[in-house]
C-alpha positions as CSV (number, residue, x, y, z in Angstrom):
1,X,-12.5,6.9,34.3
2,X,-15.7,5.4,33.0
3,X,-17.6,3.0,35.2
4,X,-16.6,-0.1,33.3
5,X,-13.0,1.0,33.8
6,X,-13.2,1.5,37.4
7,X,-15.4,-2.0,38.1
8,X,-12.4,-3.5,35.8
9,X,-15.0,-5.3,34.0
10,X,-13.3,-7.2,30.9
11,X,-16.3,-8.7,28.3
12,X,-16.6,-11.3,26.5
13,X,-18.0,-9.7,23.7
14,X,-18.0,-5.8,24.2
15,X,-18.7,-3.9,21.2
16,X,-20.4,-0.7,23.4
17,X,-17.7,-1.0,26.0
18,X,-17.0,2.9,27.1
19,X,-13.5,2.5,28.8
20,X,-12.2,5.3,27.2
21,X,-8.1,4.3,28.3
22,X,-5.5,1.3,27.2
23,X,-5.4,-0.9,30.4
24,X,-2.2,-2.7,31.9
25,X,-2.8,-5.8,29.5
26,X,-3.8,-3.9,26.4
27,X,-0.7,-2.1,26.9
28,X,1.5,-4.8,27.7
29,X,-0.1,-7.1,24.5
30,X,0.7,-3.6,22.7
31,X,4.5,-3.8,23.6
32,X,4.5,-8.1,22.9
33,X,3.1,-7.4,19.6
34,X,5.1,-4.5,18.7
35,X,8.7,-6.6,19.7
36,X,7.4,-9.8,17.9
37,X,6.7,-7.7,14.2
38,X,9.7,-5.5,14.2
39,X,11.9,-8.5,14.9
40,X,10.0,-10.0,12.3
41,X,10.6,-6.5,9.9
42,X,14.8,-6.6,11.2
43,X,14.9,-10.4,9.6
44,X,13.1,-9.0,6.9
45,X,15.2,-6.1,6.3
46,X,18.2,-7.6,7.3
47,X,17.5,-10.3,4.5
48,X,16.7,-7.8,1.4
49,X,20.1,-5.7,2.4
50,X,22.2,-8.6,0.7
51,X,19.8,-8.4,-2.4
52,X,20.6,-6.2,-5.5
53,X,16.2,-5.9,-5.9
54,X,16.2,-3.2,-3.1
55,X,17.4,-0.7,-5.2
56,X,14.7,-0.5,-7.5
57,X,13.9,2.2,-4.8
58,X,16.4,4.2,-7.0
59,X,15.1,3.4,-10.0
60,X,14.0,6.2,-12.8
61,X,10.4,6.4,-13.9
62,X,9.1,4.8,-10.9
63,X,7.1,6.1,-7.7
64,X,10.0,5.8,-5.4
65,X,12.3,7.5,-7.4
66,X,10.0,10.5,-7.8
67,X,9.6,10.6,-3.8
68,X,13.5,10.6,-3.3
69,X,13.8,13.3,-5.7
70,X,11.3,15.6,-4.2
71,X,12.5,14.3,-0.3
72,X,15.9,15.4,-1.8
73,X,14.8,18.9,-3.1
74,X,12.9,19.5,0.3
75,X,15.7,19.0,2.4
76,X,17.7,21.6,-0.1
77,X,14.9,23.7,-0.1
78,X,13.9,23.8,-4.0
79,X,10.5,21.4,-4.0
80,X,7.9,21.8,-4.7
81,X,9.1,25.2,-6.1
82,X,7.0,26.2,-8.9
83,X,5.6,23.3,-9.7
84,X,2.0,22.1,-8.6
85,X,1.6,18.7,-6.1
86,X,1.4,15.7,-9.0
87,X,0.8,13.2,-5.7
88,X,-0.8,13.6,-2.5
89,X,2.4,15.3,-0.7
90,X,2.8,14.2,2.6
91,X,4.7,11.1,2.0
92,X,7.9,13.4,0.3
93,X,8.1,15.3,4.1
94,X,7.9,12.2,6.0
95,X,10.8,10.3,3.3
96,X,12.6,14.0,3.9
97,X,12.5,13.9,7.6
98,X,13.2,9.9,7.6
99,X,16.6,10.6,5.3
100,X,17.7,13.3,8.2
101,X,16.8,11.3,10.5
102,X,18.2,7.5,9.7
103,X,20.4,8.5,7.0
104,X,20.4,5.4,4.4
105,X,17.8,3.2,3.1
106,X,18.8,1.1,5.9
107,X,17.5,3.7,8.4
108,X,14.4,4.4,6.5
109,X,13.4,1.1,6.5
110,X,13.6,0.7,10.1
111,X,11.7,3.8,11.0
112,X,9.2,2.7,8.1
113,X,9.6,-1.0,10.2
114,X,8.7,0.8,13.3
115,X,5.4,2.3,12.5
116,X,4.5,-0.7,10.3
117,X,4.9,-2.7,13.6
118,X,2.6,0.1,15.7
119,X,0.2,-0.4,13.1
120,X,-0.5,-3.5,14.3
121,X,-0.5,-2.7,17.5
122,X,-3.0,-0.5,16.8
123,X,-4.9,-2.8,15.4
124,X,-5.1,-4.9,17.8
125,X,-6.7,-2.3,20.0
126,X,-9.2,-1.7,17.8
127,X,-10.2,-5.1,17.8
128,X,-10.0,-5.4,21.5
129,X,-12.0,-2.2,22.4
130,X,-14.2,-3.6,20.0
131,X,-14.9,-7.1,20.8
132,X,-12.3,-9.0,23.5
133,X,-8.8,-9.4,23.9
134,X,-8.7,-13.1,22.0
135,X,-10.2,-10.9,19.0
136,X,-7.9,-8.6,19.4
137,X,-4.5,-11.5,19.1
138,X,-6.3,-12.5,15.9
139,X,-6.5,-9.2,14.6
140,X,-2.9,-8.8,15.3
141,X,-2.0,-12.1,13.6
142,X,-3.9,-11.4,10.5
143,X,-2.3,-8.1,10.2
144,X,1.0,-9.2,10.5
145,X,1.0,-12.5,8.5
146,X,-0.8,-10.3,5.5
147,X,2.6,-10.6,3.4
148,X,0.8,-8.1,0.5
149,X,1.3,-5.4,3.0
150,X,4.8,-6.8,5.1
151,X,6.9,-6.2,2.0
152,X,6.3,-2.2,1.6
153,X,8.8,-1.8,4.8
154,X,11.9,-1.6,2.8
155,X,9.9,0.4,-0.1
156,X,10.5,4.0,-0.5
157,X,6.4,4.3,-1.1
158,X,3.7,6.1,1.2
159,X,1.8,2.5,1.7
160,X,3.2,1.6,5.1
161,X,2.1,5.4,5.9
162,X,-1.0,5.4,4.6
163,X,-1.6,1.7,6.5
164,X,-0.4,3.5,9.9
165,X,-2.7,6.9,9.3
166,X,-5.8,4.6,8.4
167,X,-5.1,2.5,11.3
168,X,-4.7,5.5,13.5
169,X,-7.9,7.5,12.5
170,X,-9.9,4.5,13.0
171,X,-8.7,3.7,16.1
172,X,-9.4,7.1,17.3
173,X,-13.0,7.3,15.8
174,X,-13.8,4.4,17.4
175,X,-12.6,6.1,20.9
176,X,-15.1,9.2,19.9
177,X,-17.8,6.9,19.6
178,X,-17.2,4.9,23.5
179,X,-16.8,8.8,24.2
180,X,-20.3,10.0,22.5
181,X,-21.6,7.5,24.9
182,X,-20.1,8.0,28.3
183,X,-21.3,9.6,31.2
184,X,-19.7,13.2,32.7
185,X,-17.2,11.7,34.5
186,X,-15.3,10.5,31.0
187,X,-15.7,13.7,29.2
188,X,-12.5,15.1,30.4
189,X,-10.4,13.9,27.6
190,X,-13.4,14.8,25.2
191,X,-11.4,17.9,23.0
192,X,-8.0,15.6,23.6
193,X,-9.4,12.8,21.5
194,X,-11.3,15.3,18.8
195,X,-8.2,17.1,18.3
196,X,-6.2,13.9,17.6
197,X,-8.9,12.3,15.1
198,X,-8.4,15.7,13.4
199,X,-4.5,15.2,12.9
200,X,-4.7,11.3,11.8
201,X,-7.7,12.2,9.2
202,X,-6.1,15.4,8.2
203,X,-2.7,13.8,7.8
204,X,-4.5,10.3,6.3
205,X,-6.0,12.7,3.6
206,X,-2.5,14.3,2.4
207,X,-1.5,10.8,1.9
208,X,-4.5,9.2,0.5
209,X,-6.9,11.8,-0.3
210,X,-9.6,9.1,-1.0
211,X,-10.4,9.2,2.1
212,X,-12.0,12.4,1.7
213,X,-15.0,10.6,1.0
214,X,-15.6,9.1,4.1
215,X,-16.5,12.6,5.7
216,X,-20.2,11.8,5.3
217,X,-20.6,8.7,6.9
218,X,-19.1,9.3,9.7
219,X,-20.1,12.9,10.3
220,X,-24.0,10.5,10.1
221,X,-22.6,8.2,12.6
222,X,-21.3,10.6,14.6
223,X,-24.6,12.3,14.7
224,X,-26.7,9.5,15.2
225,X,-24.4,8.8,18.6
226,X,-24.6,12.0,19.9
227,X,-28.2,12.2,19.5
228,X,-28.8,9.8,21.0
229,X,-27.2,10.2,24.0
230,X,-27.8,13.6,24.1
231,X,-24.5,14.8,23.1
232,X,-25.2,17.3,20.4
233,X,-23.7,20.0,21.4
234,X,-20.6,18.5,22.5
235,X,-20.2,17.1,19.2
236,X,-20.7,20.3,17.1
237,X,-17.6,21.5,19.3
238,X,-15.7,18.4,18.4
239,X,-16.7,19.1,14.7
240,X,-15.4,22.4,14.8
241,X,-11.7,21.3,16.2
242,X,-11.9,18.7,13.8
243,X,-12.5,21.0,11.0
244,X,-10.4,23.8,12.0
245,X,-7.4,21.3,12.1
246,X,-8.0,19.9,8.8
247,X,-7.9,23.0,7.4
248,X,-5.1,24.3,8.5
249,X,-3.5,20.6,7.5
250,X,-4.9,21.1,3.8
251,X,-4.9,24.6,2.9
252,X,-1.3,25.3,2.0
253,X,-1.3,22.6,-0.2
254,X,-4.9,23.5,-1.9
255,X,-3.7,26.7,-2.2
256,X,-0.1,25.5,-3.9
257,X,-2.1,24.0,-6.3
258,X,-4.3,26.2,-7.0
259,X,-1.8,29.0,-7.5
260,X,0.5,26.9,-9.8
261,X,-2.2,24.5,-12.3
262,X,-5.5,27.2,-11.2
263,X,-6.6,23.5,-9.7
264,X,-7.3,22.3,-6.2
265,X,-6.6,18.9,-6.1
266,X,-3.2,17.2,-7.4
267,X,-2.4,17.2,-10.4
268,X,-2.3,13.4,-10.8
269,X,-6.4,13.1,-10.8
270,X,-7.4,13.7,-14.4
271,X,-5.4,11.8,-15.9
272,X,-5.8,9.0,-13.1
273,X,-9.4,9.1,-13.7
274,X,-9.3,9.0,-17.7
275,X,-6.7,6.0,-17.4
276,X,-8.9,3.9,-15.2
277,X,-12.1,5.0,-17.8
278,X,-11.6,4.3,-21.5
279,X,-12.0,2.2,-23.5
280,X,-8.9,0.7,-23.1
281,X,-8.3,1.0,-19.3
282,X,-7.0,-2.1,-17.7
283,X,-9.5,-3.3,-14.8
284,X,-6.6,-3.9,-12.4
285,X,-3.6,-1.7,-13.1
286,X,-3.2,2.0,-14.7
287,X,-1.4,0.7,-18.2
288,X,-1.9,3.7,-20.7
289,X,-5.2,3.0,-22.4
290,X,-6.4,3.3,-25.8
291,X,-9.6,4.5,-27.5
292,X,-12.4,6.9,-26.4
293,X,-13.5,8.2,-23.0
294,X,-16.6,6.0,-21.5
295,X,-19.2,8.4,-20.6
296,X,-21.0,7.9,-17.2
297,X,-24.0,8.1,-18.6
298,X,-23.2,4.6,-20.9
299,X,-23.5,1.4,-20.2
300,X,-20.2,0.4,-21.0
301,X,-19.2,2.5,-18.0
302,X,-21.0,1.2,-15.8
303,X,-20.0,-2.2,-16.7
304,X,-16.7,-1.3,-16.2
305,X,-17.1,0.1,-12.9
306,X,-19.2,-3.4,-11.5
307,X,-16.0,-5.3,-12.9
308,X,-13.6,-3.3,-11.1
309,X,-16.3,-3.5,-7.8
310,X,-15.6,-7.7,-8.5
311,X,-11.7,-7.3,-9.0
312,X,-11.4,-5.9,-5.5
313,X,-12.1,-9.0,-4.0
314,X,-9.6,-10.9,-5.7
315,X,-6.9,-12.6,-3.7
316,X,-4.2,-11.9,-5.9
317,X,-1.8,-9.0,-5.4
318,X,-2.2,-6.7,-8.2
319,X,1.6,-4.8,-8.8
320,X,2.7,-1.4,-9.8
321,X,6.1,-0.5,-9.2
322,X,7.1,-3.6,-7.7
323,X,5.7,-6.8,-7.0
324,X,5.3,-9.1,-4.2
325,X,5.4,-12.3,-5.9
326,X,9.1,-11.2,-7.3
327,X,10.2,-9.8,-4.2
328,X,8.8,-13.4,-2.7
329,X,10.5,-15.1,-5.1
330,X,14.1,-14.2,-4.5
331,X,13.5,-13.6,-0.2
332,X,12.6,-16.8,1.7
333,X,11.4,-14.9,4.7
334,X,8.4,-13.2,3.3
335,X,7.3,-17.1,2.2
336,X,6.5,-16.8,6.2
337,X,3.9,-14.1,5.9
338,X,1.0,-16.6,4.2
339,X,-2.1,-15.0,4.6
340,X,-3.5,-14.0,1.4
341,X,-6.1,-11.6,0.7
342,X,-8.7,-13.6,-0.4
343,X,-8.7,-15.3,3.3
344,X,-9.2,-11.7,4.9
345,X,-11.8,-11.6,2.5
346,X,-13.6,-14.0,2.9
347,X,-13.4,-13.4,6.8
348,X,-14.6,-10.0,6.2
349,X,-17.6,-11.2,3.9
350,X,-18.9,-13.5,6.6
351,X,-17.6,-11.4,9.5
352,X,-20.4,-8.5,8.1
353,X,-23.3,-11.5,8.0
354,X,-22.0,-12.4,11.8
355,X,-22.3,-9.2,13.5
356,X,-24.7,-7.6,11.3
357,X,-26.8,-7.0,14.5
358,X,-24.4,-5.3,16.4
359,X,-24.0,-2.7,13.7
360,X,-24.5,0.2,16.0
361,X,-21.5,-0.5,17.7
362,X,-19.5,-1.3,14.3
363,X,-20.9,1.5,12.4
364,X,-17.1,2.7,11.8
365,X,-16.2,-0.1,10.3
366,X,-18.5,0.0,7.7
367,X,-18.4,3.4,7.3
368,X,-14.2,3.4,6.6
369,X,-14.0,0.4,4.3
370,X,-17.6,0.5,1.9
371,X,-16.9,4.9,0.9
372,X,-13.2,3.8,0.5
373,X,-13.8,0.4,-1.9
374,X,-16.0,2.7,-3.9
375,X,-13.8,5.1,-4.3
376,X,-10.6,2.8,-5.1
377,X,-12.9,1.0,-7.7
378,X,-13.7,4.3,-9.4
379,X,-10.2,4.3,-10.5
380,X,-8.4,0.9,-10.5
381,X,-7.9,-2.2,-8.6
382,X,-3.9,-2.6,-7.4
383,X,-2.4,-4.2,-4.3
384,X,-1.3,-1.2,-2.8
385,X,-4.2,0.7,-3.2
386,X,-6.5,-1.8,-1.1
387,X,-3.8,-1.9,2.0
388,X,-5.2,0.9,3.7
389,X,-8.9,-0.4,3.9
390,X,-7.6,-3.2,5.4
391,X,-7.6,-2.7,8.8
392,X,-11.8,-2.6,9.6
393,X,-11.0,-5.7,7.3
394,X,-9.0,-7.3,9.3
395,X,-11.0,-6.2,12.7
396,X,-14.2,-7.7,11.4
397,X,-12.7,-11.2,9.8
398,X,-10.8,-11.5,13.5
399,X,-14.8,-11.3,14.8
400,X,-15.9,-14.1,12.3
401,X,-12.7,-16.5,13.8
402,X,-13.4,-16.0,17.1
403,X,-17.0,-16.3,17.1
404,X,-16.5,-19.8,15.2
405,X,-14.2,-20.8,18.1
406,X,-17.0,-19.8,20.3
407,X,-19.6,-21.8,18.8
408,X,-16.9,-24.7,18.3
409,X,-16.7,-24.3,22.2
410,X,-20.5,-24.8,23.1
411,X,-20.6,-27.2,20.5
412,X,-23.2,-25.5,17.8
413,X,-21.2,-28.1,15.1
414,X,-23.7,-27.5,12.5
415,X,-23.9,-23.3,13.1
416,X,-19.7,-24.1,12.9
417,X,-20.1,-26.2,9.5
418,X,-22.4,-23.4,8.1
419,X,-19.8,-20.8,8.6
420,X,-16.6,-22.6,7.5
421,X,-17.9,-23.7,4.2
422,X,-19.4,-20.1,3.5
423,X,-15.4,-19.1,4.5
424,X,-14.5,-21.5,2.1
425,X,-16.7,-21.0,-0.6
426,X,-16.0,-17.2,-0.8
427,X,-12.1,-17.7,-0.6
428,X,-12.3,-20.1,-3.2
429,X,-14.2,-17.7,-5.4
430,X,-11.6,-15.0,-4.7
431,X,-9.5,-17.2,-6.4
432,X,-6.5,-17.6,-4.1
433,X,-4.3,-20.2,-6.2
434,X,-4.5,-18.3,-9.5
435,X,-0.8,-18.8,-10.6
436,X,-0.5,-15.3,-12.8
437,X,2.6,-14.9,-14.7
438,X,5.4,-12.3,-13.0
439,X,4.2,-9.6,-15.6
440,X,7.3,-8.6,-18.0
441,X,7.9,-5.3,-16.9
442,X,8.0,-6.4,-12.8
443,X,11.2,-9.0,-14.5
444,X,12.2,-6.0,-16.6
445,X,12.1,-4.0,-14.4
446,X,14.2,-5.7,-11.5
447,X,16.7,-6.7,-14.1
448,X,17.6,-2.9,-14.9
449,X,18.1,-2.4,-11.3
450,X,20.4,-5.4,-11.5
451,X,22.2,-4.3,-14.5
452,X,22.6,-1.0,-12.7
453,X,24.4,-2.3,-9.7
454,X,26.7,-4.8,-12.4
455,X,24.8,-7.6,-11.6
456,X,24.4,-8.7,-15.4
457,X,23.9,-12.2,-14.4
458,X,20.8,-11.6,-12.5
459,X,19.8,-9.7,-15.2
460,X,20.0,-12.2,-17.7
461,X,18.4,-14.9,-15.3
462,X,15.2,-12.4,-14.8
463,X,15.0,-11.3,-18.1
464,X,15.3,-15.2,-19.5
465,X,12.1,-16.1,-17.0
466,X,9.8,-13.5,-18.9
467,X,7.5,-16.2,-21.0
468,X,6.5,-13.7,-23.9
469,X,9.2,-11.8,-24.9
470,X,8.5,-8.0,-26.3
471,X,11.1,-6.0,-28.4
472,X,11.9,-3.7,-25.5
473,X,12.4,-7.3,-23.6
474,X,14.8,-8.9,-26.0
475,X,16.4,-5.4,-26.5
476,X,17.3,-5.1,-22.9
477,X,18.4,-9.5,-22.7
478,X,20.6,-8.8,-25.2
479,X,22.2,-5.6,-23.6
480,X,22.8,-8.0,-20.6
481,X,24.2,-11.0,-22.6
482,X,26.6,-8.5,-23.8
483,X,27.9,-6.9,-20.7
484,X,27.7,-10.5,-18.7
485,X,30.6,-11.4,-20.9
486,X,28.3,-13.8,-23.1
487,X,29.3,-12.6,-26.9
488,X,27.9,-15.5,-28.8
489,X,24.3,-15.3,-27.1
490,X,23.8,-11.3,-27.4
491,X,24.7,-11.6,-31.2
492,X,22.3,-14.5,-31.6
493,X,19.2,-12.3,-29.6
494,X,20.3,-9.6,-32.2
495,X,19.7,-12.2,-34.7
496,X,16.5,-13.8,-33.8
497,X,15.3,-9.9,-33.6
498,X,16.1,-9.2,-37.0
499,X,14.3,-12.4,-38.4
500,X,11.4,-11.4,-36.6
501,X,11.4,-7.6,-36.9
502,X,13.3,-7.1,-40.2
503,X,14.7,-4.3,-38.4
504,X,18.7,-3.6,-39.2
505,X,21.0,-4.3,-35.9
506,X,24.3,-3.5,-37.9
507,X,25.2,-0.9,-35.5
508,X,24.7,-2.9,-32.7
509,X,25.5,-6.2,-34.0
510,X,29.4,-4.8,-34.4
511,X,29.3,-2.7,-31.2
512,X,28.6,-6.5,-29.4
513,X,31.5,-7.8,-31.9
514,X,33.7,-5.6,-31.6
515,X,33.7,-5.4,-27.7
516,X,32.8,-1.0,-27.9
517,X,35.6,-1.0,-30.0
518,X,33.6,1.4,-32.6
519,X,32.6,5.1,-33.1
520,X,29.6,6.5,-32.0
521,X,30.6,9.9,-32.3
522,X,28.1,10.6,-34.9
523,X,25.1,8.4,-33.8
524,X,22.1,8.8,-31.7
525,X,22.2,6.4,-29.2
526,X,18.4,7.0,-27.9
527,X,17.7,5.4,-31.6
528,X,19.2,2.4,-30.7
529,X,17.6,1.1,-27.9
530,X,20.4,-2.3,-27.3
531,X,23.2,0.7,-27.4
532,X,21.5,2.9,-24.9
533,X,20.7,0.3,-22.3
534,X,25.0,-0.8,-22.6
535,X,26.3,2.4,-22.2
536,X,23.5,3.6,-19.6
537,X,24.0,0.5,-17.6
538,X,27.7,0.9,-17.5
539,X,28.0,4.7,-16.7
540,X,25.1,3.9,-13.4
541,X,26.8,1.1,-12.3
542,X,30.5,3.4,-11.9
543,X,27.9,5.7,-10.1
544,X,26.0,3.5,-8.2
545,X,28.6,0.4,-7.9
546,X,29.5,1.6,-4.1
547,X,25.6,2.2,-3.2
548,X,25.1,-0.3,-0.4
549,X,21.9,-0.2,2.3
550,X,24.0,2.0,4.6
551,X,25.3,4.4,1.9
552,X,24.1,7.6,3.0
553,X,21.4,9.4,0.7
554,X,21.8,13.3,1.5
């Protein structure tokens, strides 16, 4: 044990602490915290099992669909195959093992609940081997009262596994840097704690290979702690474990690729990059562009790129695949999860002016969350994609909190004024109350998984919410109206399309009358859209009718 251990010295404010192990009380706050958020995930889950949204994890053409399918052709030994990794592949083992293992969506959702609940845990020890154990509860309460990251528990998605990995690695880079600085006696468990950095980054990086770009920074930090304690050599050893289990992490999959699209990386980053760099790329989600390439060496690139730098920061939640604010709409319980982004935020943003002097001892902080923003706001700005640079977020903004409190205590009320209103000035500016529309496709979206599982009513009642309505949008409303019973209102949706199209519904507009009482032997149904959504809708809902949350998926 280090010397701080043995004395069984607890600081106030410890950022350079060495005790290299979890003591009694970190361990026991560990277990509290742990109980407290899966109960919390049970109610949550437990909730969204009696809701028809949930299966949007089955839905085609989304994220979670493709993971099931390749989760599925793992387990019967067909994928990847032939075919090179489009995603970061990771996440399609885990879902595989997760479907052996708990069966149904039920059981994946409480072994995604379990390590979303040892995430903050982990976080918590983070934030107490940085700072104290009061800094460490608030880290914990920020984590799990974030609702933008809560709700991926019962998503078939890699966030809540990217979230744990990113949580992990920095929690274990922050025990290499006590490490770098201890005396003999606490080298013992020097390769132990190399080798497992080396698993959580190399895993982390299969799962969100952005990370990649962190190497750098902390391979500097790294460097600067070792020298300085005299710990070169030891570290160069730890380097080499580190990079000898990374590589045997990535190269089967770099190979894969390489062998199959004569390309390294996935094949997802090209056309990632080139949607998030036109002309016509959306600053906040990857919607097919129009128009030319930017060039990097244009101004209008650069432009771009300082918008999507700004975007980050802002407190809403920025959808693909599914949204929050929907899945908040129609589940009261995530309405108990308040805390918005924009309050971590702003937390964060003074946090960085608070402990700006102790930087040597938050180094890994900044070096996990400033490579990473870059590198997410190369591309675009979405909800999902920030969760995983939240936690030296989080760890940071729980600093800011507690040193207020502290400074509330000796009664420094104008230091305390100073700080709130620069908290309050920067959440305002990340605009925390902006009311943005449900975008049409989330509403579409959930409606098809409704109408999928023969809940045309709640189709209807989504579809009918959508503000602007599109062609596809009326197309699909009236493909509900129809199978909801509700004759009179599909013809008159096929009506007002006609008027404003001048398109010719005949086909439809008798099919509707009629009940299906007419002949489509000789007509192509993917030509007519209202037709394809009634006949698609009915045969998956035959299928899918008896799918429940404990309705095995292999």
């Amino acid at each position: 044990m280090c010397p701080e251990a043995q004395k069984g010295i607890v600081l106030k404010y410890r950022a350079n602490s060495t005790n290299l192990i979890i003591n009694s009380y970190q361990f026991k706050d560990f277990l509290i915290i742990f109980v407290i958020s899966l109960t919390l995930a049970f109610l949550y889950i437990r909730q969204a099992a009696d809701w028809y949204g949930i299966f949007i994890n089955f839905q085609p053409s989304l994220d979670m669909k493709a993971y099931l399918e390749n989760a599925q052709g793992i387990i019967n030994g067909n994928w990847p195959g032939t075919e090179p990794f489009f995603r970061a592949p990771l996440y399609s083992y885990i879902l595989a093992f997760m479907i052996l293992i708990g069966r149904n969506l039920f059981g994946i959702a409480t072994i995604q609940a379990l390590f979303y609940s040892s995430t903050v845990g982990i976080i918590y020890l983070i934030a107490d081997r940085l700072f104290n154990r009061k800094t460490g509860w608030l880290a914990a309460f920020l984590t799990l009262f974030y609702g933008g990251a809560f709700y991926w528990i019962i998503i078939l998605h890699s966030t809540v596994f990217e979230f744990f990995l990113a949580s992990l690695t920095l929690f274990f880079t922050v025990k290499l840097s006590c490490l770098l600085r201890s005396e003999k006696n606490c080298n013992k468990k020097f390769i132990l704690y190399f080798t497992a950095t080396g698993f959580a980054f190399g895993l982390l990086c299969l799962i969100r290979t952005n990370f990649l770009v962190i190497i750098p920074f902390f391979a500097a930090g790294y460097f600067v702690e070792a020298y300085r304690n005299k710990n070169i050599t030891k570290l160069l050893q730890g380097f080499i474990v580190i990079a000898l289990i990374c590589a045997s992490l990535w190269t089967p999959v770099l190979l894969h690729n390489k062998n199959y699209s004569g390309l390294y990386l996935t094949t997802n980053a090209a056309p990632t990059w080139n949607y998030a760099n036109t002309e016509g790329s959306d600053v906040y989600n990857a919607m097919v562009p129009y128009g030319k390439k930017l060039n990097i060496d244009s101004i209008a690139f650069w432009e771009h790129q300082f918008k999507k730098l700004i975007a980050y920061w802002s407190s809403f939640e920025y959808p693909q695949n599914v949204n929050f604010y929907l899945f908040k709409e129609n589940l009261w319980i995530l309405k108990l999860f308040f805390i918005p982004f924009g309050l971590i935020a702003a937390l964060f943003i003074v946090g960085l002016a608070l402990t700006y002097k102790n930087i040597y001892n938050l180094w890994s902080c900044w070096a996990f969350f400033f490579p990473y923003y870059i590198s997410i706001s190369l591309f675009f700005i979405i909800g999902r994609f920030r969760i995983p640079g939240i936690p030296p977020m989080i760890i940071i903004a729980s600093a800011a909190i507690y040193i207020i409190f502290e400074n509330i205590n000796k009664r420094k009320m104008i230091k305390t004024l100073i700080y709130l209103i620069c908290i309050i000035l920067v959440f305002v500016i990340t605009d925390p109350f902006k009311k943005a529309p449900i975008p049409s496709y989330s509403y579409r979206g959930i409606a098809v998984t409704a109408m999928y599982k023969g809940r045309y009513g709640r189709a209807v009642v989504n579809l009918e919410k959508i503000k602007k309505m599109n062609l596809n949008s009326a197309e699909l409303l009236a493909a509900a109206f129809y199978l909801n019973g509700n004759i009179k209102k599909a013809l008159l949706i096929l009506k007002k399309i006609e008027s404003t199209t001048g398109s010719n519904y005949s086909i439809e507009a008798a099919y509707v009358r009629n009940k299906g009482s007419v002949n489509l032997k000789d007509i192509n149904i993917t030509n007519h859209p209202i037709l394809f959504y009634i006949l698609t809708s009915e045969r998956r809902r035959k299928k899918n009718a008896d799918i429940k949350i404990y309705t095995k998926l292999y």
